[in-house]
matplotlib code that plots the C-alpha trace (Angstrom):
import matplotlib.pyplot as plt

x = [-86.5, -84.4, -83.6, -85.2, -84.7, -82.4, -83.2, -79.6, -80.5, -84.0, -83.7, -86.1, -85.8, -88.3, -88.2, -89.7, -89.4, -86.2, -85.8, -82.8, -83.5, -82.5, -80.2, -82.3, -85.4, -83.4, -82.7, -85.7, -86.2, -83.4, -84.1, -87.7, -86.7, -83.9, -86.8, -89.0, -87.1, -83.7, -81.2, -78.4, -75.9, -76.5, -73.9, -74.4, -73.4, -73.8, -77.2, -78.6, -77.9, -77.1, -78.8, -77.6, -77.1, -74.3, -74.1, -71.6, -70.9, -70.9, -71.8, -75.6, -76.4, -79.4, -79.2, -81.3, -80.3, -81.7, -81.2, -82.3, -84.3, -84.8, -85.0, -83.2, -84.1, -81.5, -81.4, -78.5, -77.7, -79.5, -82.0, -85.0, -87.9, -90.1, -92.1, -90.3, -88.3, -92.1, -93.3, -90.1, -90.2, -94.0, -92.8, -89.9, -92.0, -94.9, -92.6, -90.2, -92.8, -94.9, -91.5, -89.7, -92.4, -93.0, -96.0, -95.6, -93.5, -92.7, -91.2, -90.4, -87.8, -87.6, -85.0, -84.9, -81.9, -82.5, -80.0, -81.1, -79.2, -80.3, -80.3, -79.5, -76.5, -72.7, -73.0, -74.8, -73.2, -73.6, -77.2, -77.1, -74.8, -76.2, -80.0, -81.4, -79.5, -78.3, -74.7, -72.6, -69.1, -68.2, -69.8, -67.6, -64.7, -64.6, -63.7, -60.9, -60.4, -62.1, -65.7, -68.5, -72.0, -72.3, -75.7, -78.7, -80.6, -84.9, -86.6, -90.5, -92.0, -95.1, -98.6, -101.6, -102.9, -99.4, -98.5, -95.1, -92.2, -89.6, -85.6, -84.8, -80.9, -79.6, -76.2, -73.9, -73.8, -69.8, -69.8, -70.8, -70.6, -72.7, -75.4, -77.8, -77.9, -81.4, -82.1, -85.9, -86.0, -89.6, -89.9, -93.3, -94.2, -97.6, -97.3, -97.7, -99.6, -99.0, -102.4, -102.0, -98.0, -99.1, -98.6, -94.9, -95.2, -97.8, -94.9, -92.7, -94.4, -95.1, -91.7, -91.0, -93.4, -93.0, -89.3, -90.6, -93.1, -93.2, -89.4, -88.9, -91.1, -89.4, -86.1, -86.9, -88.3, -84.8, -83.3, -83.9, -81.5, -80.7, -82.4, -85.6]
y = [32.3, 30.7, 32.1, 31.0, 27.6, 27.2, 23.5, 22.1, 18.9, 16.6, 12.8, 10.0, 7.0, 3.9, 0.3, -2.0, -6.2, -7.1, -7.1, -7.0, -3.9, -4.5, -1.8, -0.2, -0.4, 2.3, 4.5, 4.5, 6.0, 8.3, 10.3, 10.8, 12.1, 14.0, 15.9, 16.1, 16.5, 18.2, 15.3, 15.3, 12.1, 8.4, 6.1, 2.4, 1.1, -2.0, -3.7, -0.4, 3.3, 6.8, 10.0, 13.1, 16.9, 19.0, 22.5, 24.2, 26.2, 25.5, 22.2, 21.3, 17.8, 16.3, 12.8, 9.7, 6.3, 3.2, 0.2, -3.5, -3.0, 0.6, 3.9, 7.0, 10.8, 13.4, 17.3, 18.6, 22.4, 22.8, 25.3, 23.2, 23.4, 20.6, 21.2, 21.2, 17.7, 16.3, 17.2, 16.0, 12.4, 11.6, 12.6, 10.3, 7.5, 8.2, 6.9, 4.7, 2.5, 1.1, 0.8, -0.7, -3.3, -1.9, -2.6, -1.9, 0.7, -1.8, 1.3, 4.7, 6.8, 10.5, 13.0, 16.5, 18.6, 22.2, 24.8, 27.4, 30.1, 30.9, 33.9, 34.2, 32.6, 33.5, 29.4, 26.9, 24.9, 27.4, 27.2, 23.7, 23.5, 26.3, 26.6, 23.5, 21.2, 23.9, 22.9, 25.8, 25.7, 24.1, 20.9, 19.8, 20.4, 16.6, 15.7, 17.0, 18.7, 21.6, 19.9, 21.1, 20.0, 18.8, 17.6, 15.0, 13.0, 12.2, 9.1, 9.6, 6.0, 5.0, 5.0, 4.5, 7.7, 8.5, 5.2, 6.6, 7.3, 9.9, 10.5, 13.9, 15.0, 18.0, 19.0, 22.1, 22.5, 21.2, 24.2, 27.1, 26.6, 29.5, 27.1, 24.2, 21.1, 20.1, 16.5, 14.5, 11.1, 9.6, 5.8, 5.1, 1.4, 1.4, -0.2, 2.3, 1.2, 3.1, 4.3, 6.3, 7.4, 10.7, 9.5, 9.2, 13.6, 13.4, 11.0, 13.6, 16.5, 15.0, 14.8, 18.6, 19.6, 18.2, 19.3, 23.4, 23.4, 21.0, 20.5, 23.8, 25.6, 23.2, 24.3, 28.0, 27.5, 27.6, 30.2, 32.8, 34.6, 33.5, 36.1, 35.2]
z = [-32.4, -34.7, -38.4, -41.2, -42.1, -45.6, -47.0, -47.9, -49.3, -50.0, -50.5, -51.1, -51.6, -52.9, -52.2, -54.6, -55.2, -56.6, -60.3, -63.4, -64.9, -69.3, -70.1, -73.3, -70.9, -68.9, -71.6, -72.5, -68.8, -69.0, -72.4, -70.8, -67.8, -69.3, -71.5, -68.6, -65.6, -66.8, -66.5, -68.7, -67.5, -68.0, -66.1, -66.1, -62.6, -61.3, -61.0, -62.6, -64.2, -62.3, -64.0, -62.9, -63.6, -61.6, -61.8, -64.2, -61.2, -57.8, -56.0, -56.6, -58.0, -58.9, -59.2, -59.9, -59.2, -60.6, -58.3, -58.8, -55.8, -55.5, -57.1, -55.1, -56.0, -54.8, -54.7, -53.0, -52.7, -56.1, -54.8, -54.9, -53.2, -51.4, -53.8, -56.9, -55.8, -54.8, -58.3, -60.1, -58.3, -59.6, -62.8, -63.0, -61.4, -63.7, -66.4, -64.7, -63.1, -66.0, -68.2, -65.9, -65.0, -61.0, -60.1, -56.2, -54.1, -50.5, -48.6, -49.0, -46.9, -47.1, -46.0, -45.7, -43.9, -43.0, -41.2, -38.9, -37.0, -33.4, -33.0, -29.1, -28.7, -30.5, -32.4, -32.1, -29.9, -27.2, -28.1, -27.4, -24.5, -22.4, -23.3, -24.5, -22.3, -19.5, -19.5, -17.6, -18.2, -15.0, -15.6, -18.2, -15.7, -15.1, -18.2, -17.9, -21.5, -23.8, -24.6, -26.8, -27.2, -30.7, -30.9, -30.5, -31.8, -31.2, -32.3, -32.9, -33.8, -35.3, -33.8, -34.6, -35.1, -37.4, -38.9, -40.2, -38.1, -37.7, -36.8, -36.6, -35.8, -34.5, -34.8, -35.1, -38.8, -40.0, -42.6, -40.3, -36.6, -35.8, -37.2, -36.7, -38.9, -38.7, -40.4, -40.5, -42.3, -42.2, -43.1, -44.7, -44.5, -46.7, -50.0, -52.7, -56.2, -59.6, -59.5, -55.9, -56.4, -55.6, -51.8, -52.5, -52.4, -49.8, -47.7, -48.7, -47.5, -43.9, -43.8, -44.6, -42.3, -39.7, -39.4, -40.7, -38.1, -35.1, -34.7, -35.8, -33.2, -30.4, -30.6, -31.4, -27.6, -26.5, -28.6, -25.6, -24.2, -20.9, -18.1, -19.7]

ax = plt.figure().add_subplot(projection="3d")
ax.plot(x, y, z, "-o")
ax.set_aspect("equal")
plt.show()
């Protein structure tokens, strides 16, 4: 079975009708969020404002991004839990929404990336290469160079009983080649009025999930040594 997955990095993103955001209106956003949520930086860029917070040491940023169609939340290698990004988004929409005049969310896209170690195999490419896909050594002899299996991706669309749909990828993690780079976005096409934002963490939390537990458990299938 594989390790315990680490969360790396948790993204979402919003989609809402287009509109030119007045500079004060989004400082009157950022010194909220910076009292509520902990951001300290206000960049104008164009068509909008970045709010952000890097660690004094190390290489976590928190970041919020204010587009004229969009608003994108970011936690990467901060530490935070699903949980802590899920309750940090509804409070930054709980303000940004009404003062920014946004009376819809169109589309939401969630990320969350993982890595796991399997614990069968030297790295995970030879996790990949000679469990999940049963690649022996020989069968790359026709290509005539030194090959490794770097990854995969699956596609899970929407039905009707899960009208949301999923993109998981796989890869041997760039950082660490003894593990897995484990990735789920899920695309959530239900409008979204002020009044029900907390479905924005609920979207979230599918998307966690479903990588923690039904992804999860299908590639811990495979991390078995090879006699068994």
């Amino acid at each position: 079975m594989l390790s315990e997955p680490r969360t790396i990095s948790l993204l979402t993103e919003v989609i809402h009708l287009p509109a030119v955001q007045p500079p004060e209106k989004l400082r009157e956003v950022y010194n909220e969020v910076c009292r509520t949520c902990g951001y300290e930086n206000f960049t104008r860029i164009q068509g909008g404002a970045r709010i952000e917070r890097r660690d004094a040491e190390g290489e976590g940023l928190s970041q919020l991004t204010f587009l004229g169609d969009r608003i994108q939340f970011t936690e990467d290698h901060t530490g935070a839990s699903v949980d802590q990004f899920g309750k940090k988004i509804l409070a930054v929409l709980s303000t940004a929404l009404p003062a920014l005049s946004i009376p819809l969310i169109l589309v939401q896209q969630s990320t969350v990336r993982v890595t796991a170690t399997p614990n069968s195999f030297r790295n995970a490419s030879e996790y990949l290469a000679r469990s999940l896909f049963r690649i022996q050594g020989d069968d790359l002899q026709p290509l005539g160079r030194p090959a490794s299996v770097f990854g995969f991706r699956l596609v899970l669309p929407a039905t009707a009983q899960h009208p949301h749909n999923f993109n998981v990828r796989v890869e041997c993690y760039v950082r660490d080649g003894r593990s897995l780079y484990i990735e789920n976005v899920g695309t959530f096409k239900a409008p979204i009025q002020p009044a029900t934002i907390s479905e924005v963490e609920k979207n979230l939390h599918l998307t966690a999930d479903f990588l923690g537990e039904n992804v999860f458990k299908f590639l811990s299938i495979f991390d078995r040594k090879e006699s068994e």
